[in-house]
C-alpha atoms as one frame of an Amber mdcrd trajectory, in Angstrom:
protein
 -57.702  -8.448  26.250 -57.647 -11.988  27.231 -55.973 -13.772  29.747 -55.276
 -17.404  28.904 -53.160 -20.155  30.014 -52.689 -23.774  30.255 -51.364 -25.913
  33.189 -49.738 -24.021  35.529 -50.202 -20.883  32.949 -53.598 -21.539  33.469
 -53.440 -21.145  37.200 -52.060 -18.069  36.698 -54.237 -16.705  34.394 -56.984
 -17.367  36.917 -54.775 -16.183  39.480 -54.275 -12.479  37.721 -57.906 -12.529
  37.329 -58.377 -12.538  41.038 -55.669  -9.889  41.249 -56.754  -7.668  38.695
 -60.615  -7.323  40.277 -58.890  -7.125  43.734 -56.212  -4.321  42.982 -59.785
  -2.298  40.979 -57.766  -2.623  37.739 -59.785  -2.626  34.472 -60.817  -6.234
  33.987 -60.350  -8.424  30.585 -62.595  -9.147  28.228 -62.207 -12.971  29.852
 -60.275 -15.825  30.450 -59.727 -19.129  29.303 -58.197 -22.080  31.309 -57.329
 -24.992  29.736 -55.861 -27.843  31.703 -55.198 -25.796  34.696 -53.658 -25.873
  38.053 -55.288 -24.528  40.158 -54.892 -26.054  43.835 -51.094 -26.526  44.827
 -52.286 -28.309  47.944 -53.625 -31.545  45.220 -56.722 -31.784  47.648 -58.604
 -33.475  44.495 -59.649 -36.901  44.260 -58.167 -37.143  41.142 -54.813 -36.631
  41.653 -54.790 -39.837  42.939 -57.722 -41.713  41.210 -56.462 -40.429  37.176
 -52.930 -41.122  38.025 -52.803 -44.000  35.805 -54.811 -42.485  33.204 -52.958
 -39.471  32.793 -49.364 -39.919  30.829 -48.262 -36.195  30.913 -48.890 -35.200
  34.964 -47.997 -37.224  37.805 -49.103 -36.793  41.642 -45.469 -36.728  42.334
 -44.388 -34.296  38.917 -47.186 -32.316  40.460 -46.049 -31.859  44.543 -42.436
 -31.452  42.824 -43.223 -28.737  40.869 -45.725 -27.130  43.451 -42.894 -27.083
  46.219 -40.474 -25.422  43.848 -42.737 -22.785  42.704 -44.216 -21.961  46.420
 -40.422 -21.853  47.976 -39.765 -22.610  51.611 -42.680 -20.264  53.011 -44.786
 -20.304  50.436 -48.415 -21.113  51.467 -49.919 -23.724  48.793 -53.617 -22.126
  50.374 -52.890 -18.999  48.893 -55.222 -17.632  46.037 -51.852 -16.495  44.244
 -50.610 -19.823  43.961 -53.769 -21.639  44.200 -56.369 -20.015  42.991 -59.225
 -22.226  43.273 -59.210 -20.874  47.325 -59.826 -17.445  46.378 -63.458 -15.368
  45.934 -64.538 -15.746  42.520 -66.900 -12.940  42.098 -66.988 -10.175  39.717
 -64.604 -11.855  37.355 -64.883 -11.762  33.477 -66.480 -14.704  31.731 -64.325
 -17.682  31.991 -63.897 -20.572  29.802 -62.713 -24.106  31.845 -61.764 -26.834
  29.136 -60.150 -29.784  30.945 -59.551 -33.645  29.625 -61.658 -36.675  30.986
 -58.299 -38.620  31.910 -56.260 -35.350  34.036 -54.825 -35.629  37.090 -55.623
 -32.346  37.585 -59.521 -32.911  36.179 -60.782 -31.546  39.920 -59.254 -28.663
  39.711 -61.032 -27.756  36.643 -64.836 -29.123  38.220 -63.965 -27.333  41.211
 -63.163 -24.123  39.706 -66.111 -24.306  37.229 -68.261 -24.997  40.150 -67.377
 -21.717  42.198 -67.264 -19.901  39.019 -71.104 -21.318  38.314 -72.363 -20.255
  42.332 -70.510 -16.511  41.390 -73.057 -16.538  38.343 -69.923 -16.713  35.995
 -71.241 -15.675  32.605 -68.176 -18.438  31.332 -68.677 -22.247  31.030 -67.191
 -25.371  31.762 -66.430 -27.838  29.122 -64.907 -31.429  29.695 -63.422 -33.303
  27.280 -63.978 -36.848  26.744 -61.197 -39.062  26.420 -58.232 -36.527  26.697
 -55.466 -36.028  28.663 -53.327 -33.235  30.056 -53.047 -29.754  27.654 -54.387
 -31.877  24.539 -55.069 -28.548  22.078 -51.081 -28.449  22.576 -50.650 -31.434
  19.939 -52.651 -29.037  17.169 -50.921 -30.438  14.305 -51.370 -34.279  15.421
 -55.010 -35.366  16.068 -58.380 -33.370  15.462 -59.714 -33.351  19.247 -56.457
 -30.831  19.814 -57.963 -28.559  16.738 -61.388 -28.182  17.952 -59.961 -27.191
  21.522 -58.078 -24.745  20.196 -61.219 -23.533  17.982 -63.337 -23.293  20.844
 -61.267 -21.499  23.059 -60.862 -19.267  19.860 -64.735 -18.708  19.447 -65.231
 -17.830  23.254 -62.584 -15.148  22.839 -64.230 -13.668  20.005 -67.485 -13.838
  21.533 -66.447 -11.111  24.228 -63.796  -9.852  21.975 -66.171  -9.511  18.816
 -63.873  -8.758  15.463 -60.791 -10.304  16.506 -59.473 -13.334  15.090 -57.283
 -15.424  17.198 -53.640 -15.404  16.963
């Protein structure tokens, strides 16, 4: 098994991870997160500094979407919601792909960076030039392609015989 996600999906992929070695359960294989969202508090610089490079998440989108998901009490601190607070040892190898041009690019280099000091067997890879979720346009330009093939070959390096779905 493989937990994967992008944007928010990729929050809470990382976000299950945390629960899943917390609650003892049998881990996965690993995890990808591509694009993800990881702090609902948008502490990152470049929530503010990409905002004009990005075309797909705004600061704004971002809070909006954050305050609807956390509900009245929610606490945007939380590793359940916002994972990037939480402990990140003992997880499965984890794969970070985020674009060059994301608002939510610091989520991804902070994440990769406590993954790295937890001597995460996963790696961090960013993507020059690209914005928000960019393996989602597959069928329109080649950088999408490769992102999807690379995320691919990770799996199947801890998932050996499998071909992606």
């Amino acid at each position: 098994i493989a937990f994967a996600g992008d944007s928010a999906g990729g929050g809470l992929a990382l976000s299950t991870l945390l629960a899943v070695r917390d609650e003892g359960l049998p881990a996965p294989a690993c995890g990808v997160c591509l694009s993800a969202l990881t702090d609902l508090t948008h502490s990152g610089a470049s929530v503010s500094e990409r905002a004009h490079r990005d075309p797909f998440v705004t600061p704004q989108g971002s809070h909006n979407y954050a305050l609807r998901y956390l509900g009245p009490d929610g606490d945007p601190r939380d590793p359940r919601a916002s994972p990037l607070f939480g402990r990140f040892d003992n997880l499965p190898p984890v794969l970070v792909m985020v674009g060059s041009e994301e608002v939510l690019y610091d989520d991804s280099v902070r994440v990769a960076e406590k993954l790295k000091a937890a001597g995460n067997a996963g790696r961090f890879e960013e993507w020059p030039e690209m914005t928000h979720v960019w393996p989602s346009f597959y069928d329109q330009f080649p950088e999408a392609k490769d992102g999807v093939a690379r995320a691919a070959a990770f799996i199947r390096t801890f998932i050996p015989g499998r071909e992606a779905v």
